[in-house]
C-alpha positions, 0 to 999 in steps of 0.5 A, a space after each residue: 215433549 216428543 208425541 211418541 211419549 204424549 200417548 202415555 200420559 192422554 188422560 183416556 189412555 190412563 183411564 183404560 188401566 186396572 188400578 190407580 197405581 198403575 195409571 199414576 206410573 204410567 203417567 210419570 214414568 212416561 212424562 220421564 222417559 219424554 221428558 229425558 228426550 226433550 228439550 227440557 233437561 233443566 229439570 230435574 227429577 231424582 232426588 239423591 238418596 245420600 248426602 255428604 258427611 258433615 261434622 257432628 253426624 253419626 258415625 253409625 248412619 256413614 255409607 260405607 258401600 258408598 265410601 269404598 266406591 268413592 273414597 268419600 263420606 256420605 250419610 244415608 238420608 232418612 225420613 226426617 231428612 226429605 227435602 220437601 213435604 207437600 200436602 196434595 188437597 184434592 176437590 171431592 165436591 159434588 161438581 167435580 163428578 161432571 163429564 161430558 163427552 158421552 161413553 167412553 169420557 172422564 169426570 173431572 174428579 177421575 182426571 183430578 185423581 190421576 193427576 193427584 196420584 201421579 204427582 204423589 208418585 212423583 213426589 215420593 220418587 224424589 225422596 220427598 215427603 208427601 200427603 193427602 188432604 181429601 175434602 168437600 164441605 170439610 175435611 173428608 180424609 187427611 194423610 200426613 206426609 211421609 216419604 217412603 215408597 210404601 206410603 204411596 198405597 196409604 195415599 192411592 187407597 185414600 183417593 180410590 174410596 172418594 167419592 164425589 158427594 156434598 157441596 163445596 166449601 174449600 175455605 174451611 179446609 184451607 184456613 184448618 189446614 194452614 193452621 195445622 201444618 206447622 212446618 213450612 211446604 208445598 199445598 198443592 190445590 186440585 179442584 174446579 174452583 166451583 165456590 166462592 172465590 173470595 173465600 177461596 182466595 183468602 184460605 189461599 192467602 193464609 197458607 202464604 202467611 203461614 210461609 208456605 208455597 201454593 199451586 194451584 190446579 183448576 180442573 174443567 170439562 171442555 163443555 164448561 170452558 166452551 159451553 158446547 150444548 146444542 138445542 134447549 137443554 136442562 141443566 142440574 147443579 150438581 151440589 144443590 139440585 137446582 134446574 135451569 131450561 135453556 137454550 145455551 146459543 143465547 147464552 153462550 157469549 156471556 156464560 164464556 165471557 163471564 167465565 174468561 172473567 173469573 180465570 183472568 181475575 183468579 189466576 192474576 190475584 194468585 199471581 199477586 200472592 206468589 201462588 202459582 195458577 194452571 188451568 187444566 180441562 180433562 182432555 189434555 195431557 198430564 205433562 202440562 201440569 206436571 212441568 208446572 209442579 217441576 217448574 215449583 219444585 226447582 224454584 224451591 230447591 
């Protein structure tokens, strides 16, 4: 993607804007305008408004603005007729309220809104349905899909009043959640993965039964993937209070080592399950994650 059309979706620059409305078309219509000058013109992004007329449709739903231009019958698509429903499930823990970086940085929850509000803004741009399930411990806030455009203020009004609070515990609100969603769709995952992965992996893997397609989006500080502290610190979990004095110079091979060990065994078992994994920190640009859910949606069709 030409640099010119990067700015646009440095999650910094985002930051500085008035709303979430507006940082989440910044970032698509941006990665859009980049995305049409680069080399990657095999994705598609516009979801036509219409298809073609087949026998047994209503007569009464036949554009006929569209047929004196055309000569051609085609059928105005409503809500019941998108071609995807998706369910964005985004990590409201207490861990995810981390930052680094001084003033001026973002936490990982900030970057995980903006990534979840650009991704519902995408979605419903091309016609799809799309929902929201906000969680910790449990279930906090749950939108059921839709795929109007107005929908998007239910979504972006739900992300604005989360708040990073309580522990994690992701496997409740997977196991619930593809019990629920009795149609087939896309789960979209947003969260640092801060749990236990077994249980993780499990609620994961209940969505494939249910015959549903998963993406996965980890979300780390760049202090956590590199451990980058200095002298002697004290460091504080954020879901249970407990402190650790350290010097993080002696232990930062092995907490790196450790780390690099559970993403390769995460995103490998993902992959085993045909669920797609993308490891994101909240210095990187938007487009990476967003080529992973337009890489998804093409494979789905």
């Amino acid at each position: 993607m030409p640099e010119n059309y990067r700015k646009f979706l440095d999650p910094l620059i985002v930051s500085k804007l008035a709303t979430l409305e507006l940082k989440a078309r910044l970032v698509v219509e941006g990665f859009i305008v980049g995305l049409h000058r680069s080399p990657y013109h095999g994705f598609s992004v516009e979801f036509s408004e219409h298809r073609q007329y087949m026998p047994g449709d209503e007569i009464k739903h036949i554009d006929w603005k569209v047929y004196g231009k055309s000569d051609r019958f085609f059928i105005k698509q409503f809500e019941e007729e998108t071609n995807l429903r998706g369910y964005i499930l985004l990590d409201c823990s207490a861990s995810m309220a981390y930052r680094s970086g001084g003033v001026g940085g973002i936490s990982k929850f900030e970057y995980a809104s903006y990534l979840a509000a650009a991704l519902a803004y995408l979605m419903l741009r091309q016609q799809d349905a799309c929902g929201l399930v906000v969680y910790d411990e449990r279930i906090q806030n749950l939108i059921p899909p839709r795929g109007t455009r107005s929908h998007l203020y239910n979504i972006l009004k739900a992300i604005e009043n989360s708040k990073p609070s309580n522990r994690t515990d992701a496997a409740v609100t997977f196991h619930e959640m593809a019990d629920k969603i009795n149609r087939r769709g896309l789960i979209i995952i947003i969260s640092d993965l801060f749990d236990d992965p077994e249980k993780m992996l499990g609620g994961l893997r209940h969505f494939r039964h249910r015959k549903h397609d998963v993406i996965v989006f980890q979300i780390l500080d760049p202090f956590e993937r590199r451990f980058s502290f200095g002298a002697e610190a004290r460091f504080r979990d954020l879901e249970t209070g407990e402190m650790l004095l350290t010097n993080p110079h002696q232990i930062r091979d092995e907490y790196v080592r450790r780390l690099e060990s559970f993403i390769e065994s995460f995103s490998r078992r993902c992959r085993d399950s045909m669920i797609d994994y993308h490891l994101m920190d909240t210095s990187e640009p938007f487009d990476k994650a967003l080529f992973g859910y337009l890489a998804k949606r093409s494979r789905l069709g």
